[in-house]
C-alpha positions as CSV (number, residue, x, y, z in Angstrom):
1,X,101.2,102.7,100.2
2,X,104.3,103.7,103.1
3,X,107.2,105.6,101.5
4,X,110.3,103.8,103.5
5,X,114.0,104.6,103.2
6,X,116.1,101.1,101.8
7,X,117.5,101.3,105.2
8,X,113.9,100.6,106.7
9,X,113.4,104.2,108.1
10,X,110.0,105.4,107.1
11,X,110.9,109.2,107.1
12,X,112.3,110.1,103.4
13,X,114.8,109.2,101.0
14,X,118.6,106.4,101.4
15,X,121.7,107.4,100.1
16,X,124.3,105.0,99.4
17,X,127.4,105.9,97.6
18,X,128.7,103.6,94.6
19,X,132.7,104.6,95.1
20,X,134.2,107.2,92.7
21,X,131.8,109.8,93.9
22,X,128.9,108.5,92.6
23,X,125.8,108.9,95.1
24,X,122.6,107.2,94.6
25,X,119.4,108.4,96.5
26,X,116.1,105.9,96.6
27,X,112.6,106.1,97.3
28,X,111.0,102.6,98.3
29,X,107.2,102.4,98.7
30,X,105.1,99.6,99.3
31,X,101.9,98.7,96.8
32,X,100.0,96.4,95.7
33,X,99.4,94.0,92.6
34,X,96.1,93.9,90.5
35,X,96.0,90.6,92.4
36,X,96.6,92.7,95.7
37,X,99.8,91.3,96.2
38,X,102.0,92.9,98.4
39,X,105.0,94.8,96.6
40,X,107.3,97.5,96.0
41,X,107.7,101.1,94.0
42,X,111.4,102.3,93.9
43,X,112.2,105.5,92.8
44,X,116.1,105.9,92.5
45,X,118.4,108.9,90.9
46,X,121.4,107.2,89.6
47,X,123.6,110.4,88.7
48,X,121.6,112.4,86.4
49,X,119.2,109.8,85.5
50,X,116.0,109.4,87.7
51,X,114.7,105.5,87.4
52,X,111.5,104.2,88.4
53,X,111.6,100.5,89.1
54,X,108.2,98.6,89.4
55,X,107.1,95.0,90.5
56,X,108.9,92.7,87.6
57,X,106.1,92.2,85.6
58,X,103.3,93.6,87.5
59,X,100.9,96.4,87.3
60,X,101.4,98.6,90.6
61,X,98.2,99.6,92.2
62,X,98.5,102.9,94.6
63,X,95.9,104.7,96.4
64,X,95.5,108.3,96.0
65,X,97.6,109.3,99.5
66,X,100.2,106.9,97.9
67,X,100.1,108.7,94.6
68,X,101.1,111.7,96.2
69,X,103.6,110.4,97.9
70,X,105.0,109.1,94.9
71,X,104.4,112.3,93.1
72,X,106.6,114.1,95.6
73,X,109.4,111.4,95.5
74,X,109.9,111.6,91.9
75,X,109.8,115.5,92.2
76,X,112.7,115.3,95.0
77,X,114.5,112.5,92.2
78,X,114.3,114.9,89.3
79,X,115.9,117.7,91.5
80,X,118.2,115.4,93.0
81,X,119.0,114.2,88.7
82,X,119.7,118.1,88.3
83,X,122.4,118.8,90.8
């Protein structure tokens, strides 16, 4: 699984502001189906929420290096939620 910006850098978390001051940050990482699909993992803070959107109807399938690396994303979200 790579951890890749929305913006196609490979090296951390997007930001893109909604207007009004509102800021949303986003983890994307690639994974695959139970079918081994390709697909994506997005990890987003939208204000002081931190969402986790998965394959529409999928199971997600991450190996352990890409467990961590989600791990750490939704650590950085959930601090990113608190500010």
């Amino acid at each position: 699984m790579d951890s890749t910006e929305q913006q196609g850098d490979p090296a951390g978390p997007a930001e893109s502001s909604g207007g009004a001051g509102d800021r949303t940050r986003w983890w994307r990482f690639h994974c695959r189906d139970a079918t081994n699909a390709p697909r994506d993992l997005t990890v987003l803070v939208n204000r002081d929420k931190v969402v986790l959107v998965g394959p529409p109807g999928e199971t997600a399938v991450l190996s352990t290096g890409g467990a961590g690396e989600l791990s750490t994303a939704l650590r950085a979200a959930a601090e990113q939620a608190r500010k």
